[in-house]
N, C-alpha and C positions, 0 to 999 in steps of 0.2 A: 488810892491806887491809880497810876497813870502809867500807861504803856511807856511811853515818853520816859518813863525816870528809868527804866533799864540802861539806858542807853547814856543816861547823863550818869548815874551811880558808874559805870564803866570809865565814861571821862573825869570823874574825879579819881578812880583808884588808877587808871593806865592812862592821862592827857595825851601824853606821845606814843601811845603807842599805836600802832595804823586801823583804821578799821576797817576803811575800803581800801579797793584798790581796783585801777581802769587799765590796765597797759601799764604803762609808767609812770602812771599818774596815782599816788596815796596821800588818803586822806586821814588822820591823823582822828582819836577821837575828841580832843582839845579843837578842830578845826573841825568834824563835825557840828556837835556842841555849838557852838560862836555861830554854823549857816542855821543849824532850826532856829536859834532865838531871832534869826537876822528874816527868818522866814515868818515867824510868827509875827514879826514887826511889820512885815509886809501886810499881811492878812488882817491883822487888826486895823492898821491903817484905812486899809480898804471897807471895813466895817463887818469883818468875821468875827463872831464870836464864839462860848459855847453851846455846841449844843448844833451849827453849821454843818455844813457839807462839804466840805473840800474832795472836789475829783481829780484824779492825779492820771494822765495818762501820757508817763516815758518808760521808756527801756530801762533794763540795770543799767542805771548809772550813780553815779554820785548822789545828782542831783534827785533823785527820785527819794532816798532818805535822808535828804534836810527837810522837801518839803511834808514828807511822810510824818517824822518825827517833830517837825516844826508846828504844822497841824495838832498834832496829839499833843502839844506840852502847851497849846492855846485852849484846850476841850472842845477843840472840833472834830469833829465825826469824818475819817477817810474814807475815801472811797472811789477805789482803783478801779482801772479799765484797762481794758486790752486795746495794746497800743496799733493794732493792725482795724480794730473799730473802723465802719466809715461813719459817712455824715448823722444818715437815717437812724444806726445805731448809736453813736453819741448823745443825739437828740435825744433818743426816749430813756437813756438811763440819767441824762443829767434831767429831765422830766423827773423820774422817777424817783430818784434822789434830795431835787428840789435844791440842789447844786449851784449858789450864784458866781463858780468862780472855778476853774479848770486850769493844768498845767501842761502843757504839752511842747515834744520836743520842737526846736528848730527844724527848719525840711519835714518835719513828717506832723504839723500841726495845720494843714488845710481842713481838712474833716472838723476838730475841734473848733477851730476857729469859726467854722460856719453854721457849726451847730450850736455855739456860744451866742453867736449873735440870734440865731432862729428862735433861743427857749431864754434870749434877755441875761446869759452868763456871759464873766468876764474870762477871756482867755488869755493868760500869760506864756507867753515863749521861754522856753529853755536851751541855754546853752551848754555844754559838756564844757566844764571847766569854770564856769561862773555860776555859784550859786545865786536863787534868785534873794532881790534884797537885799544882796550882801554892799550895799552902800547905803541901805536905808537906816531904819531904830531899829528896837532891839528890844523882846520880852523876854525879859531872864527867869524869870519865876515859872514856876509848873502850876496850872492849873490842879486841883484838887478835885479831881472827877473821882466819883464811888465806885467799888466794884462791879456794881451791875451799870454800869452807862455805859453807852454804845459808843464804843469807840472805831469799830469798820461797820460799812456797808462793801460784804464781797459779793458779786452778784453771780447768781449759778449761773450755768451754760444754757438754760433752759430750754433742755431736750425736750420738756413735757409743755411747751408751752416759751410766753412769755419770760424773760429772764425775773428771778426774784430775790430780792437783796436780802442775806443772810445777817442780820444784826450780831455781831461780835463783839463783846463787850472787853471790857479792862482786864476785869480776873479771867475771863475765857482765852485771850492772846498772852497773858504773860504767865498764867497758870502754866499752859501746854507749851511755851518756850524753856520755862523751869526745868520742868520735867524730861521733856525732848535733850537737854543739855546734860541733866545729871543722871541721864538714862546711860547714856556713851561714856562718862565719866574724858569729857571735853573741859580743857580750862584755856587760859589767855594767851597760848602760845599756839594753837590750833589755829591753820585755815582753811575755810570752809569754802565751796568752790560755787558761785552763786550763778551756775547757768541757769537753774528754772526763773521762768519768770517771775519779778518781785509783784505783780497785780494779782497771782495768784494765791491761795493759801498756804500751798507745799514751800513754795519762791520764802514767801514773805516769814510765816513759821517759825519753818526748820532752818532755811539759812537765813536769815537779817535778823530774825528776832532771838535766833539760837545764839547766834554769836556777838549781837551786840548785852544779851544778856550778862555773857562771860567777860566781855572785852577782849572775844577772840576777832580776827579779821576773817572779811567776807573778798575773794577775786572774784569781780564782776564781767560777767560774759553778758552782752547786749543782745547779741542774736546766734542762738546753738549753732556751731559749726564743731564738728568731732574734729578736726586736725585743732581748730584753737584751745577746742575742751583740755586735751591730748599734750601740749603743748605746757599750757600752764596749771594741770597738772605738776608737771616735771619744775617747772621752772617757777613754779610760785611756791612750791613746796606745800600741796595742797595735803591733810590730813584729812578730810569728811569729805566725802563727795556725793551729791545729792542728786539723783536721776531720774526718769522715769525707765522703763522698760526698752523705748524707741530709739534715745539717747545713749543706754549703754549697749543697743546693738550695732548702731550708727561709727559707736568710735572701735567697737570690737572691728568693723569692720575696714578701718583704717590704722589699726594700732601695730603697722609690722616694727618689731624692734623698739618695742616702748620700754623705757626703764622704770623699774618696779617703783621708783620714787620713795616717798614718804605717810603714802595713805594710810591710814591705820584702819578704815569702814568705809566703806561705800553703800548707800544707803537707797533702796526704790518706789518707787509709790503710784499711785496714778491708774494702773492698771497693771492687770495681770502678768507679771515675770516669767518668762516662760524656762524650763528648768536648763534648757542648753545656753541662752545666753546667761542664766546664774552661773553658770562651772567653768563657762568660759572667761567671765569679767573674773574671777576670785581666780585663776589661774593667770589673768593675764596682772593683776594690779597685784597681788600678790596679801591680800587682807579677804575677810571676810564681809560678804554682800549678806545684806537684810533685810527683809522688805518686813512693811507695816501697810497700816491701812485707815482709811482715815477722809471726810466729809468739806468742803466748805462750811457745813451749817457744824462739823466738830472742831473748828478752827486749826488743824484739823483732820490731828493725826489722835487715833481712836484705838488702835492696837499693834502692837510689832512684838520681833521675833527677838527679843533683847539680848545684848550682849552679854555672856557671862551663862545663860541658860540654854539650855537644848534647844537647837532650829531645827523645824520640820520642813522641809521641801514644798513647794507649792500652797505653805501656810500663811494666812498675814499676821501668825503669832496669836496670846495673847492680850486681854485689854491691859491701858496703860494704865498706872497709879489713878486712882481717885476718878476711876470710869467702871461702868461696869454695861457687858453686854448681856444678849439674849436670844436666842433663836424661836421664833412664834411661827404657828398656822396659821389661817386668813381671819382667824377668830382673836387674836395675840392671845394664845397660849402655849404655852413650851411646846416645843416639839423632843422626841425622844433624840438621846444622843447619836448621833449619825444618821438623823433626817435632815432632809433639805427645811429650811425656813428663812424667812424672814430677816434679817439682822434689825434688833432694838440696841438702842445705846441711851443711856445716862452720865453722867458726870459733870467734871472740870468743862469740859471744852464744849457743852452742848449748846448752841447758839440760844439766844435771846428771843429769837423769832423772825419774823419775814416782813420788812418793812412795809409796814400800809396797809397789808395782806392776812387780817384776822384771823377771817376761815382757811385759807392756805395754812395758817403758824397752828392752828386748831388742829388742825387734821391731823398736822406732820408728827406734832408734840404731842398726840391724844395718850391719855393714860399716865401723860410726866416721863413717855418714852420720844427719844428719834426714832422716828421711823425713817430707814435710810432705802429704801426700797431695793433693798440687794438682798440676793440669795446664800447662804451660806450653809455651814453644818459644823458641829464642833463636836471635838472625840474626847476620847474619857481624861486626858489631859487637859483639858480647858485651850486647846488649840482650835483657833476658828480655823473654815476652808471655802473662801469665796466659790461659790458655783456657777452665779450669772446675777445680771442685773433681770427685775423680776418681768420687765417689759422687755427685755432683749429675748425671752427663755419663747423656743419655738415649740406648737403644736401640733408633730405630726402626726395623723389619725387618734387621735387622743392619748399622743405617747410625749411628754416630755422630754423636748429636746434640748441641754447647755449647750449655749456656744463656744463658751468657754471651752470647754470637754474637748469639742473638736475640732478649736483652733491648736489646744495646747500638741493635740497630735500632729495636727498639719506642719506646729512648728519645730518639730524634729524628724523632715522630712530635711537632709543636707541642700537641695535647691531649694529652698522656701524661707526668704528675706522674714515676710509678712502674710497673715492669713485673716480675714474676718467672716465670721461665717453669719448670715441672714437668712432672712424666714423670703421664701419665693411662694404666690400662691398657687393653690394646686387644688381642682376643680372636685375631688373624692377626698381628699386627705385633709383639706383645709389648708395646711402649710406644708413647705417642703425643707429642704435644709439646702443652701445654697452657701457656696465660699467663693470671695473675691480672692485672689494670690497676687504677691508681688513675688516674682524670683528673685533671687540673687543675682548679680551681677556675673554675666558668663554662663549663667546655672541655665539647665533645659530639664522639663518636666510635663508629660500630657496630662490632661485631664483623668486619661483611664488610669496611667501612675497614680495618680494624687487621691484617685479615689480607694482605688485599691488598693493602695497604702493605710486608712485608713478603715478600711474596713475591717483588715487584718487588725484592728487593734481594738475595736469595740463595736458594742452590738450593734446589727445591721439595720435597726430603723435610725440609729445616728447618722450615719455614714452621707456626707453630701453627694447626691443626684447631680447635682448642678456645680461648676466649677468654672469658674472663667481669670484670666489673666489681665490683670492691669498693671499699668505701670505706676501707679501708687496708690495711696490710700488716703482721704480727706480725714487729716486729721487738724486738733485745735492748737495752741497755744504751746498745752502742755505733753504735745505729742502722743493726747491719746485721741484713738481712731474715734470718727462722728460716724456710724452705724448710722443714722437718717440720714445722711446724703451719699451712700453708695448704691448710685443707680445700678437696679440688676437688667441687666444688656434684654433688648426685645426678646432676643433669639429665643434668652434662657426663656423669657418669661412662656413664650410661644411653647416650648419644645415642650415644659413644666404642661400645658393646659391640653397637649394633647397627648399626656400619659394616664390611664386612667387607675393607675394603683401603684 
């Protein structure tokens, strides 16, 4: 089994038929095909073999799956990065990887480049429009890697720490691309709209892996912009459209006069959907939106709302085929139906372990479970309901605060863009409950509004004290919000310290 041979079984059954596509530029899976072997020729030239580290850091582009899939049909080990990475960062993940060889674009490979020479890696330049190698040799043969050899290193965001590379093996990436494809009942005439980005697991997954399984095409967006999203949508004649939450609020909010086009699912992940941009995206694209849920270390989608069965609102569905979940106490034992717990996972997609990181991979995997440290509860349907990540959940006066809970209210307030709510500390209560707000554009809303909107909607030790306005929100990649870098403003912190209850 090789990730790698998805993507060639494709270009034997469909060679012309398109698999990317840039603008106006398609790529062909016959012409695919021809840049990875022209890739692998490269790599081996250079003295890669299996078993290597190939780091890849570009944009959707073309070029990012020749050398993605060129790597993999050589049995070396990928391992993407985020292309906005600086130097400092480069440096310790290609450390950590043990990486002698890096691909980054033209204009945006300073960082790489300097972090190539600092940790003794070679760095190769990428152009849009030239695959690399493609006048070198040529490895036509696929490597014979087994089901369990690690085929990515994706590295988490490491909110807790250090970042730490999720080992992702053969059967774990092409298992959960299987499945993800015959979940939708998607075949070779589907295109799938590849804005998230391909370094991550959602990017890479659901759109490149989904559809080069089928030898369906992928339209490549480099960098989210909702008018481009919006755009070719319509004109690419996009069928599956893959988003986070931030994304499809971002084009709701530019879609006047969109035409319903061709979508058949629009699909969310990442973070929590809040339930007015669900009603409004299915009203605007004119299909049904579905959100799932789903890990880096689960490669790494882990449950969804499936098409064809009952969706529940505010649910991330279901586990998917050949996974099974669990809700545990701090002891992992079940918790009763419609308690908060824990979320465990088993199956197809559960990572191989955390590069280098024994006791880390010990921990996480103890008992032959993921432990994915999120909060959930699942009802007498076997429908999970994310509640909070278990380090996000705030304690006020020893009462359990979601944040979730009381963003989702914040965000069916009509002026409120964006809402993340944080723990402020509080000198009797220990913590407070504090929300940052992005309005809307034109929209006006006070503090005492916002609060007492909220209050009116759930019990009064939720309800945020503390409320302040920014004009946005630090988020990642994949446009969900980074909770550790939203500074809470002196004032709050001051006003917070001298309340004493």
């Amino acid at each position: 089994m090789n990730l790698a041979g998805i993507m060639l079984e494709s270009a034997t059954r469909h060679p012309e038929r398109p698999a990317l596509r840039l603008g106006d530029l398609r790529v062909s899976y016959a012409e695919l095909a021809d840049a990875s072997a022209r890739v692998a020729g490269l790599l081996r030239e250079g003295g890669i073999g299996p078993g290597d580290r190939v780091t890849i850091m570009l944009p959707n582009i073309p070029e990012f799956a020749s050398v993605y899939f060129g790597a993999l049909r050589l049995g070396a080990i990928v391992a993407p990065m985020n292309v906005l990475n600086k130097k400092r960062e480069v440096a310790f993940l290609l450390r950590e990887a043990g990486s002698p060889i890096i691909f980054a674009m033209e204009g945006m490979h300073e960082h790489a480049e300097a972090a190539a020479a600092e940790t003794g890696a070679t760095c190769v330049r990428v152009t849009v429009g030239a695959f690399p190698g493609q006048d070198g040799p040529r490895v036509d043969e696929l490597a014979a890697t087994a089901p369990d050899d690690t085929a990515m290193l994706l590295f988490t965001s490491g909110t807790t720490g250090s970042p730490k590379g999720a080992e992702l093996t053969h059967s774990n990436l092409v298992r959960n691309a299987e499945i993800s494809a015959d979940m939708f009942g998607l075949g070779c005439e589907d295109v799938l709209l590849g804005a998230l980005p391909l370094f991550h697991a959602f990017g890479q997954t659901c759109g490149l892996n989904t559809a080069m399984y089928l030898g369906a095409s992928t339209t490549l967006l480099p960098r989210f912009d909702p008018v481009q999203a919006l755009e070719m949508l319509d004109t690419h004649g996009v069928t599956l459209c893959l988003g986070v939450p931030t994304m499809y609020a971002a084009m709701l909010d530019r879609a006047d006069g969109f035409p319903a086009g061709r979508l058949r699912f629009c699909v969310s992940g990442g973070s929590a959907l809040p339930a007015r941009v669900l009603h409004e995206a299915e009203a605007l694209f004119g299909c049904p939106m579905l959100e799932g849920y789903g890990l880096t270390e689960t490669s790494p989608v882990a449950s969804f709302n499936k098409p064809g069965e009952p969706r529940k609102i505010d649910s991330i569905g279901t586990p998917l085929e050949d996974t099974e979940m669990r809700v545990v106490d701090s002891e992992d034992r079940d918790v009763e139906r419609g308690m908060p717990g824990e979320i465990l996972i088993r199956g197809h997609g559960v990572m191989k372990g955390y590069w280098n990181q024994p006791e880390a991979t010990a921990h996480t995997l103890r008992g032959g479970w993921m432990h994915t440290g999120d909060l959930a509860t699942v009802d007498e349907d076997g429908y999970y309901f994310i509640v909070d990540r278990i380090k996000d959940m705030i304690i006020r006066g020893g009462l359990n605060v979601y944040p979730r809970e009381v963003e989702d209210v914040l965000h069916e307030h009509p002026a409120v863009r964006q809402a993340a709510v944080v723990r402020v500390p509080h000198p009797v209560l220990g913590e407070e409950v504090g929300a940052a707000i992005v309005l809307r554009d034109g929209a006006e809303a006070t503090e005492k509004e916002l609060r007492g909107f909220v209050r009116d909607e759930i019990a009064a030790y939720k309800y945020p004290r503390h409320i302040w306005f920014v004009d946005a929100l630090p988020m990642d990649a994949m446009g969900k919000v980074r909770k550790r870098e939203i500074a809470v403003p002196a004032e709050v912190v001051e006003r917070a310290a001298a309340r004493r209850g």
